[in-house]
C-alpha positions as CSV (number, residue, x, y, z in Angstrom):
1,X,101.0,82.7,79.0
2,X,97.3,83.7,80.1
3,X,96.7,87.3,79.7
4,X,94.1,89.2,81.3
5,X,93.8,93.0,80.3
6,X,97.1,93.2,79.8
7,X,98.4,92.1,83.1
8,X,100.2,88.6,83.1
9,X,97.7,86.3,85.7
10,X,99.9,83.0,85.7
11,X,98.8,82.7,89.2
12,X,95.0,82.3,88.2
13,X,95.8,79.2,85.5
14,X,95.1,75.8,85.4
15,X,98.2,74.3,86.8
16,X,98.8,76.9,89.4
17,X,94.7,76.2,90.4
18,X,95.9,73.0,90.7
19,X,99.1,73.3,92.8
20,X,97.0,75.9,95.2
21,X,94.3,73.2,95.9
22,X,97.3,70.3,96.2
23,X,99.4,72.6,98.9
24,X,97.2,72.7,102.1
25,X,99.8,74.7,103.4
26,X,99.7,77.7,101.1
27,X,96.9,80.5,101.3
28,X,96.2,82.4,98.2
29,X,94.0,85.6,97.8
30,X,93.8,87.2,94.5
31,X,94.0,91.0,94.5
32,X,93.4,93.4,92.1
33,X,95.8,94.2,89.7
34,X,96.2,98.3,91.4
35,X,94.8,98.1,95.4
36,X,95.5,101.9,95.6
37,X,93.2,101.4,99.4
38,X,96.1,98.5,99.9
39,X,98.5,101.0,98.9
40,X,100.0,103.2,101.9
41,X,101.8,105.2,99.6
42,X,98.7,107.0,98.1
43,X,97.7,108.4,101.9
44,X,100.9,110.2,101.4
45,X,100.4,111.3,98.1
46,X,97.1,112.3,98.9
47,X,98.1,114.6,102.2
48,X,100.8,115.9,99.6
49,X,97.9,117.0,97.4
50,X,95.9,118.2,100.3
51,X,98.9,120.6,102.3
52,X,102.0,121.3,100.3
53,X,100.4,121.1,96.6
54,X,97.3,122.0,96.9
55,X,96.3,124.6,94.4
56,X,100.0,124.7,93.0
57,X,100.3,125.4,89.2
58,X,103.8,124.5,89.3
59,X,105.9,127.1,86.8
60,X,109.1,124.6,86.1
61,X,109.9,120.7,86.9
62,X,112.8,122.1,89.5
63,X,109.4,124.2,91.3
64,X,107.6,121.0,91.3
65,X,110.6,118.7,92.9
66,X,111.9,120.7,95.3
67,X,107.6,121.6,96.4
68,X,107.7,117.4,96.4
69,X,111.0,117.6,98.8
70,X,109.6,120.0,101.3
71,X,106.7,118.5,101.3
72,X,107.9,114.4,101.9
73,X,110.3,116.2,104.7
74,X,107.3,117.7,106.5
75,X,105.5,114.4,106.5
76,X,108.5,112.3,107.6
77,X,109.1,113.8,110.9
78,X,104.9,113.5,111.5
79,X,105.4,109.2,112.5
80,X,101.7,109.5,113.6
81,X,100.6,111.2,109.8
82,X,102.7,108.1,108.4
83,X,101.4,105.0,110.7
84,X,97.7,106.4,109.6
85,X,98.5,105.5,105.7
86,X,99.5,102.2,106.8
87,X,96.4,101.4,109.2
88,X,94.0,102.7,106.9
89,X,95.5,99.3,104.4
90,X,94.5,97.2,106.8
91,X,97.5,95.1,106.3
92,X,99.0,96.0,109.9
C-alpha cells in the first residue's frame, strides 16, 4: 500500500494509473484529501458559528447540544439558507 501523509492513495498508484489510462470510459479527478469548500456541511457549521453560537462559552456538554439542536432546527426550516451551502460546492 502507497501512503501519502497518512492517507491511503491506492487510487494514484501504478496499476490504478494504468487501469485509468486503459478505461476511456472512466473520468478520474483527484481531490484533496479534506475539500472543506466541496464540503456543504461546513456552510452550515459556519452559519451555526455565525447565529446560534457565536460568542457562546458553553458552561456543560448538555448546554452545548441542546444550543447545537436549536440551532440545526432553525436552519432546517430556512431551504433557501441550506440550497446556498450546496451551490457555494459547486457540485450542483
Amino acid at each position: 500500500m502507497t501512503q501519502h501523509r497518512g492517507i491511503l492513495n491506492t487510487h494514484r498508484t501504478k496499476g490504478m494509473r494504468e487501469f485509468i489510462e486503459a478505461t476511456d470510459w472512466l473520468t478520474v479527478y483527484h481531490l484533496p484529501a479534506y475539500p472543506p469548500d466541496l464540503n456543504p456541511v461546513e456552510g452550515i457549521w459556519s452559519a451555526l458559528r455565525r447565529t446560534a453560537h457565536a460568542n457562546t462559552a458553553f458552561t456543560t456538554p448538555e448546554h452545548l447540544v441542546q444550543t447545537l439542536r436549536t440551532g440545526l432546527r432553525k436552519i432546517q426550516y430556512r431551504s433557501e439558507a441550506i440550497d446556498g451551502c450546496l451551490t457555494v460546492t459547486g457540485l450542483t
